[in-house]
C-alpha positions as a Python dict, from the first residue, in 0.01 Angstrom:
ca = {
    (1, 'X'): (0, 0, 0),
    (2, 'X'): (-118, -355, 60),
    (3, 'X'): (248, -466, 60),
    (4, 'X'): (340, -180, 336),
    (5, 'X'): (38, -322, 522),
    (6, 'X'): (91, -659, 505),
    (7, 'X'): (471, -594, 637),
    (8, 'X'): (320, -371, 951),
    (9, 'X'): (57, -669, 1054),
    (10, 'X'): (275, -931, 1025),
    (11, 'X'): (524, -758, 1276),
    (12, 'X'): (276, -684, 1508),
    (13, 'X'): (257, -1072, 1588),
    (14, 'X'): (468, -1214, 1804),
    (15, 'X'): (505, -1541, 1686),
    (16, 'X'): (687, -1820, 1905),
    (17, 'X'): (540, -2141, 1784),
    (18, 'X'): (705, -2401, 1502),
    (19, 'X'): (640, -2490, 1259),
    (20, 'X'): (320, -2278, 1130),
    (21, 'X'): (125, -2304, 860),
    (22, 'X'): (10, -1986, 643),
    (23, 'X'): (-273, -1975, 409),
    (24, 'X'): (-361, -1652, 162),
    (25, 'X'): (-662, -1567, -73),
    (26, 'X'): (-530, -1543, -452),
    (27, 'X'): (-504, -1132, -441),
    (28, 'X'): (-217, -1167, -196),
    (29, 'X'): (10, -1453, -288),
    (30, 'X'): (216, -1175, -523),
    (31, 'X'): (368, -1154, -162),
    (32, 'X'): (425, -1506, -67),
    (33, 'X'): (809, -1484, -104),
    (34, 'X'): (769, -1165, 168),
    (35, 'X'): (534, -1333, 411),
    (36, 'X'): (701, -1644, 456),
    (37, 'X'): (1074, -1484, 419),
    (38, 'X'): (903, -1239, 760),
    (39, 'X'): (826, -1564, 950),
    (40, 'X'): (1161, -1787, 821),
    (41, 'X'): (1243, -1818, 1169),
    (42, 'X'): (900, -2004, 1261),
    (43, 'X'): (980, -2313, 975),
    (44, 'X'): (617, -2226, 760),
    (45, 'X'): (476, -2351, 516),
    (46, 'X'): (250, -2204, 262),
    (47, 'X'): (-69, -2381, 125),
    (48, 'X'): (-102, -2299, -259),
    (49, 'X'): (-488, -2421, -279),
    (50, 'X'): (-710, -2109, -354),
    (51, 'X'): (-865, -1996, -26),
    (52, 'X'): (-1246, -1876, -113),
    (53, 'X'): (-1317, -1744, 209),
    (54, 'X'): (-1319, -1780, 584),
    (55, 'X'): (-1502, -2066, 483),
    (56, 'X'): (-1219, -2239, 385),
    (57, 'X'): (-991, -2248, 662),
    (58, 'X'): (-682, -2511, 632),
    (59, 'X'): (-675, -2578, 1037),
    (60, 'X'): (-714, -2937, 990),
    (61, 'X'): (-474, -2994, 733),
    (62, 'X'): (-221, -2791, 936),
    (63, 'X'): (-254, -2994, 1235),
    (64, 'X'): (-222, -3304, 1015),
    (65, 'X'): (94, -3185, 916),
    (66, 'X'): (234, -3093, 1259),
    (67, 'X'): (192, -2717, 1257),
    (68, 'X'): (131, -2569, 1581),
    (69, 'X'): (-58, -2265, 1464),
    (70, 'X'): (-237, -2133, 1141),
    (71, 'X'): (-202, -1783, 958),
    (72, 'X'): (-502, -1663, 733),
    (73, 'X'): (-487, -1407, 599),
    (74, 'X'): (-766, -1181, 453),
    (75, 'X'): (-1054, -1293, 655),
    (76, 'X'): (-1212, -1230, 998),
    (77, 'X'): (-1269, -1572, 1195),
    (78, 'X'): (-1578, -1746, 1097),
    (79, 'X'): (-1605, -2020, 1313),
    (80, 'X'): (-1426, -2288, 1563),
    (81, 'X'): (-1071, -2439, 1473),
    (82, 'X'): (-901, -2749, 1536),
    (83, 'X'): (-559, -2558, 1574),
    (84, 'X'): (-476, -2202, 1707),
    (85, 'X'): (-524, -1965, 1436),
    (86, 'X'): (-443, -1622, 1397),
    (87, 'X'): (-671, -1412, 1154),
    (88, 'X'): (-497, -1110, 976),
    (89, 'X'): (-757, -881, 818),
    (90, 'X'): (-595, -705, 542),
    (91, 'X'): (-854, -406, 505),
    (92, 'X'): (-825, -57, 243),
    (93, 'X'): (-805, 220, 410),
    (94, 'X'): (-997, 509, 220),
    (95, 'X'): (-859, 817, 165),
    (96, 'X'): (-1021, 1188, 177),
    (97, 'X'): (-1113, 1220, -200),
    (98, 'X'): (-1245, 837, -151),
    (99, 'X'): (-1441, 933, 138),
    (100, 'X'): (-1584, 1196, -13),
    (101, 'X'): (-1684, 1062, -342),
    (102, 'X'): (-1910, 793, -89),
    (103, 'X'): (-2085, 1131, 119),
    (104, 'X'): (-2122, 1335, -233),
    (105, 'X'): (-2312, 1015, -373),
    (106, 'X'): (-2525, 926, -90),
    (107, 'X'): (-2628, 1297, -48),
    (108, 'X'): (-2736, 1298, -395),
    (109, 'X'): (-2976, 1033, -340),
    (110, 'X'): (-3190, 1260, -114),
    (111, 'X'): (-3192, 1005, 212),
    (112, 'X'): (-3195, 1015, 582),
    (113, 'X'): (-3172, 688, 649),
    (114, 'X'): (-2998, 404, 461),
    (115, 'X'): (-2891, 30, 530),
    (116, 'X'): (-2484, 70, 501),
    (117, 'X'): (-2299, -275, 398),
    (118, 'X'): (-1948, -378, 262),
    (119, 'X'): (-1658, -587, 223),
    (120, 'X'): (-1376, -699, 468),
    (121, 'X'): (-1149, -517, 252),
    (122, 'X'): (-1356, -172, 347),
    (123, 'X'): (-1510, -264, 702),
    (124, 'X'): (-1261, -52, 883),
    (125, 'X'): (-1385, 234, 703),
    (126, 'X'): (-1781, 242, 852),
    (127, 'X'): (-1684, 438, 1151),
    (128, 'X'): (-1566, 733, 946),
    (129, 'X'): (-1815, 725, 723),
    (130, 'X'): (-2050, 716, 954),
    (131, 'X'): (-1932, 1017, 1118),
    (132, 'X'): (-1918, 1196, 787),
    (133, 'X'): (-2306, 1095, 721),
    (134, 'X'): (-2479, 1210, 1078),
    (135, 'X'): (-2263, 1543, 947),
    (136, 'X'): (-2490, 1549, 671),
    (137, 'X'): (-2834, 1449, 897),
    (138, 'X'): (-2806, 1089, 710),
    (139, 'X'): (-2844, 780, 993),
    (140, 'X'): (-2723, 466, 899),
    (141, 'X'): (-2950, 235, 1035),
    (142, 'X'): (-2824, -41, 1269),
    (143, 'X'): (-2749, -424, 1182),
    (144, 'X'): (-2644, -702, 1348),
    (145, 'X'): (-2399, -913, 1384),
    (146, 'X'): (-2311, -1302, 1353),
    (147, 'X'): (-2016, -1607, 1387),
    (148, 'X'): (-1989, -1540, 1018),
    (149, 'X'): (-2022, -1179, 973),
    (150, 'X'): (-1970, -832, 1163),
    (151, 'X'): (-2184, -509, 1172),
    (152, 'X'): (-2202, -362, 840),
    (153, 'X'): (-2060, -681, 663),
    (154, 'X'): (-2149, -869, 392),
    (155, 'X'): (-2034, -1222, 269),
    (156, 'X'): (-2145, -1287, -107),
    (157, 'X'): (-2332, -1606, 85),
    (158, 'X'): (-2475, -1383, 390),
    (159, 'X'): (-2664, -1090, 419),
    (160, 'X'): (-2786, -1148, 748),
    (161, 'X'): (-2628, -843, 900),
    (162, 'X'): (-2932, -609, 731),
    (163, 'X'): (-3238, -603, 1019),
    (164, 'X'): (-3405, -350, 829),
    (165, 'X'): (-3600, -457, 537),
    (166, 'X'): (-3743, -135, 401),
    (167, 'X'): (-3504, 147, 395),
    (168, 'X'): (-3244, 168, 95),
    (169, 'X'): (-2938, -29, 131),
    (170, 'X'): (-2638, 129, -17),
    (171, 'X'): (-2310, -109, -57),
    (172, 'X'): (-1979, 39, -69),
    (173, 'X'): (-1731, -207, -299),
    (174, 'X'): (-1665, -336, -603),
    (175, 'X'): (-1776, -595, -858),
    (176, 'X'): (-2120, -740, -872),
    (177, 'X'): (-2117, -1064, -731),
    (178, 'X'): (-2197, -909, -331),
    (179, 'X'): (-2442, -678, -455),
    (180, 'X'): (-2648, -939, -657),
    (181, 'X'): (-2691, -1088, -409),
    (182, 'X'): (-2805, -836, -178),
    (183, 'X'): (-3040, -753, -478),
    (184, 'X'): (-3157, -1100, -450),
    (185, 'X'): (-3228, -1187, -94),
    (186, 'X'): (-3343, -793, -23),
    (187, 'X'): (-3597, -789, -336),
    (188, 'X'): (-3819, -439, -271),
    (189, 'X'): (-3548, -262, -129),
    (190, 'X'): (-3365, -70, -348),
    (191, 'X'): (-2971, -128, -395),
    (192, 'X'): (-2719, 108, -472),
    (193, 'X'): (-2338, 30, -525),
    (194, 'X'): (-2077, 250, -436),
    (195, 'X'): (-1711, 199, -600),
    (196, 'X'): (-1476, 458, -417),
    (197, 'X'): (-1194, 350, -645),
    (198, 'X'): (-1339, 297, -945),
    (199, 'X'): (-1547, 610, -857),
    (200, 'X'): (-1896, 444, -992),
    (201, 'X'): (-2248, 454, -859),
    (202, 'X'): (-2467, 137, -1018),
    (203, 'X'): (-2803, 44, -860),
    (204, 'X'): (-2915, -304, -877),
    (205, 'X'): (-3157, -467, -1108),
    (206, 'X'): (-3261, -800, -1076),
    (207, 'X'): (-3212, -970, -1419),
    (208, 'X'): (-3476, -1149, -1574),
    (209, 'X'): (-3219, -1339, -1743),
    (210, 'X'): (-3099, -1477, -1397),
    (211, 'X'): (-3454, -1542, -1311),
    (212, 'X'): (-3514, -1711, -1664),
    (213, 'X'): (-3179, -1944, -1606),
    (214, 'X'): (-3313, -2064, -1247),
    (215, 'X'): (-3665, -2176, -1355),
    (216, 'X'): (-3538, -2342, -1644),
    (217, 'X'): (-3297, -2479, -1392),
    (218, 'X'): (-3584, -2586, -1141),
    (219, 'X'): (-3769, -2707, -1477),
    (220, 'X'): (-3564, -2940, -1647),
    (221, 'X'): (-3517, -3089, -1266),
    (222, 'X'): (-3856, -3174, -1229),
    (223, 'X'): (-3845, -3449, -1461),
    (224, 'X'): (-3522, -3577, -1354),
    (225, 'X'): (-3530, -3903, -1193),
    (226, 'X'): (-3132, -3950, -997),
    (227, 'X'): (-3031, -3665, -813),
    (228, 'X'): (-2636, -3568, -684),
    (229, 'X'): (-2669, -3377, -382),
    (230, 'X'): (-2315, -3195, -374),
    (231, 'X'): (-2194, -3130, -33),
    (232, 'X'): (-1854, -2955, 46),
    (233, 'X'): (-1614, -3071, 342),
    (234, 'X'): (-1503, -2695, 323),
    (235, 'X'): (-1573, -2639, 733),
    (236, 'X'): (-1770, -2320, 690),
    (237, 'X'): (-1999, -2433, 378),
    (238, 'X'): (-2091, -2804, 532),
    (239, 'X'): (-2412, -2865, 500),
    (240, 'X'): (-2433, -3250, 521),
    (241, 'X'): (-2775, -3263, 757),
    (242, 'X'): (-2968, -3061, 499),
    (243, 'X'): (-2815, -3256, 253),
    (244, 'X'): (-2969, -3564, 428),
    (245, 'X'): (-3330, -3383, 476),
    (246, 'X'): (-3286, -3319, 76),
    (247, 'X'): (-3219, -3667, 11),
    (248, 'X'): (-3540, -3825, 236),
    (249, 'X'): (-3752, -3552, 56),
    (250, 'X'): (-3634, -3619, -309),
    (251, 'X'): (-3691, -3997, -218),
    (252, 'X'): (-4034, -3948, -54),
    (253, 'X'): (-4110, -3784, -413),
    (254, 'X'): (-4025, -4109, -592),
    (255, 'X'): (-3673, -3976, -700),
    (256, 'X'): (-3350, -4143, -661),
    (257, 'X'): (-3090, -3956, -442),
    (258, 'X'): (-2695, -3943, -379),
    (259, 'X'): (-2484, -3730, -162),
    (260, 'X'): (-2158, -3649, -295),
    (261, 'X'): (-1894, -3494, -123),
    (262, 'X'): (-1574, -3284, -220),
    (263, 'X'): (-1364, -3040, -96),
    (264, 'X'): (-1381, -2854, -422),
    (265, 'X'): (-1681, -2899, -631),
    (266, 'X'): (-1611, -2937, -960),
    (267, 'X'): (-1733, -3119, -1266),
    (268, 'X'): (-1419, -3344, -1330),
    (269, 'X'): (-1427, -3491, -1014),
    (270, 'X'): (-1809, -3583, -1099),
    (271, 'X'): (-1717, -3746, -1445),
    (272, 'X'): (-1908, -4101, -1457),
    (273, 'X'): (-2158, -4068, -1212),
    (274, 'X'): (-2496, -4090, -1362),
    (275, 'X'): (-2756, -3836, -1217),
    (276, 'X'): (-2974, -3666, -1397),
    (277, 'X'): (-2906, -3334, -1247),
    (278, 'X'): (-2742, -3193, -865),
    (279, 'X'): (-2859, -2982, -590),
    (280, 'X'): (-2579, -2777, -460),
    (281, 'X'): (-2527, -2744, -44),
    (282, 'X'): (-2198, -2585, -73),
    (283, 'X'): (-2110, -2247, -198),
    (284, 'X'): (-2432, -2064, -330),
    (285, 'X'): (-2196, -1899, -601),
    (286, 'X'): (-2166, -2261, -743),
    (287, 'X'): (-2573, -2193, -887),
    (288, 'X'): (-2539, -1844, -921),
    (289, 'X'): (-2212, -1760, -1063),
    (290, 'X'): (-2112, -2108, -1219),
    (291, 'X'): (-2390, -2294, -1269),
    (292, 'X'): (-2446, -2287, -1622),
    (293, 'X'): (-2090, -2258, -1729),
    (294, 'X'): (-1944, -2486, -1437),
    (295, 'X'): (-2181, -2810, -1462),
    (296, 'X'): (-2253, -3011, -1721),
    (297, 'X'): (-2597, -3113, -1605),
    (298, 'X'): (-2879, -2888, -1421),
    (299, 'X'): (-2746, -2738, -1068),
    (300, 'X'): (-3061, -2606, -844),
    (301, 'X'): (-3007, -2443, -501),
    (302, 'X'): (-3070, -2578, -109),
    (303, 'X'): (-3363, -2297, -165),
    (304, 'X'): (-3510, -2409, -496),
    (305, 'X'): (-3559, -2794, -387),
    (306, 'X'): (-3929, -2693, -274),
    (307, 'X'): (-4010, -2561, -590),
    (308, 'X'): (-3983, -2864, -788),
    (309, 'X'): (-4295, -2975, -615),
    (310, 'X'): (-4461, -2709, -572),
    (311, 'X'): (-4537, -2419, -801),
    (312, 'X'): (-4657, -2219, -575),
    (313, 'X'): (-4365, -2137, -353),
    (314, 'X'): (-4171, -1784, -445),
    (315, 'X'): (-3808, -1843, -526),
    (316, 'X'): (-3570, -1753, -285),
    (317, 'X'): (-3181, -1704, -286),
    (318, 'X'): (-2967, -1992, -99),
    (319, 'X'): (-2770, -1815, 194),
    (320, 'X'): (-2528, -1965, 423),
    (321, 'X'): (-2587, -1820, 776),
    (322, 'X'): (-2527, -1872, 1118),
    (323, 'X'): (-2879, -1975, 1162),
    (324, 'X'): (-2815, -2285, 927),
}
């Protein structure tokens, strides 16, 4: 299906500029040999790096190269490039047993009014379930949208879309890592996931053992003396003037500070530099996800900085928004 789709989208474009560069998230290079055998004509060339997100946009390294325009696929646009670039969505469409599993589930929940969120891959979908839903006398209360994310969206580093902070908020995908963190950042409104494919219904529970991890985390960190404030040139995850208010407040503390800067974090390319711990301005998922497994020193959050001088502040989840 995602092959079939891929082949209709990419015909749809009318293409005249040369060369172009094309860039894919991991789930779709199985089809590189089809996407870039559809645009032979327009000389492209295919960057191999893994794409994380709209976040991670290769327009600048595509101009530097000469290409006249940029294909990304999987993403909506998330902010300004250096080059023209053309987004291709590549979105499920759900089918009627799919559709209904979502109604059947939600009506079981005894609701009339919910906070609906998902994925780009199921964002085309809303409207019909939607319509299905006010069927049922179920409203799906209103968000907003952003540069980063449309109505109904959800980026595993912004929840922003959800305006309502009381109502239920039900989230229609798969996996956890999107609907941890909407447990995180939403705490006191329940969250229920959806999985129309693997046909699942899983409500959220924030783990004490995450909560454990980040306070020994923001612990050990109190007592360390040199800091590595990581900072990512990845255009939509730069962060470089909160890394600098970071750095002035760690110093006014008495602590030693140094901003570090990669494309990709990771901890080979932070071999032999001795800090005592980092603080992580790129990708939240870095702390979240990674943290413990990816770093071999203490990684705390843009979020958690204020904690390590005072106790008294709650802890919060790190989110990359428009407003930042």
């Amino acid at each position: 299906m995602i092959k079939e789709q891929l082949v209709k989208e990419i015909k749809k474009l009318k293409i005249i500029e040369k060369p172009i560069g094309i860039q894919i998230p991991e789930g779709l290079k199985q089809y590189s040999e089809i996407i870039l055998d559809l645009f032979k004509e327009n000389e492209p060339i295919l960057f191999v790096d893994p794409c994380y997100g709209a976040c991670d946009s290769k327009d600048k390294a595509a101009k530097d190269l000469g290409c006249k325009l940029l294909i990304h696929f999987g993403h909506y646009k998330m902010y300004t490039q250096v080059i023209k670039t053309i987004y291709v969505p590549i979105s499920y469409t759900l089918n009627k047993d799919e559709l209904d599993f979502i109604v059947f589930e939600i009506k079981k929940l005894k609701l009339n009014k919910i906070n609906l969120v998902t994925t780009i891959q199921y964002i085309e979908n809303v409207k019909k379930i939607k319509e299905l839903l006010l069927k049922e006398n179920i409203n799906i209360i209103d968000s907003k949208e952003s540069l980063r994310v449309r109505k109904h969206m959800v980026l595993g580093c912004d929840a922003s879309t959800i305006i309502n902070k009381t109502e239920p908020i039900i989230f229609i995908g798969d996996g956890t890592f999107h609907a941890n963190n909407l447990g995180f950042i939403n705490d006191g409104q329940d969250v229920i996931v959806i999985s129309p494919i693997s046909k699942y219904v899983k409500k959220i529970e924030i783990s004490d053992k995450f909560l454990r991890k980040r306070y020994a985390a923001i612990g050990i960190c109190k007592h360390a003396n040199k800091f590595g404030i990581l900072v990512s040139t990845k255009q939509g995850q730069i962060r470089l003037t909160i890394a600098r208010a970071i750095k002035n407040k760690l110093e006014e503390h008495g602590k030693r500070a140094y901003i570090l800067v990669s494309d990709y974090i990771k901890q080979e390319y932070l071999e032999g530099i001795k800090v005592d711990c980092y603080v992580n301005t790129a990708c939240p998922r870095l702390v979240y996800d990674d943290g413990t497994i990816a770093f071999k020193k203490p990684v705390i959050s843009v979020t958690e900085v204020d904690l390590l001088f005072d106790e008294e502040k709650k802890l919060k989840v790190d989110q990359i928004t428009s407003d930042i």
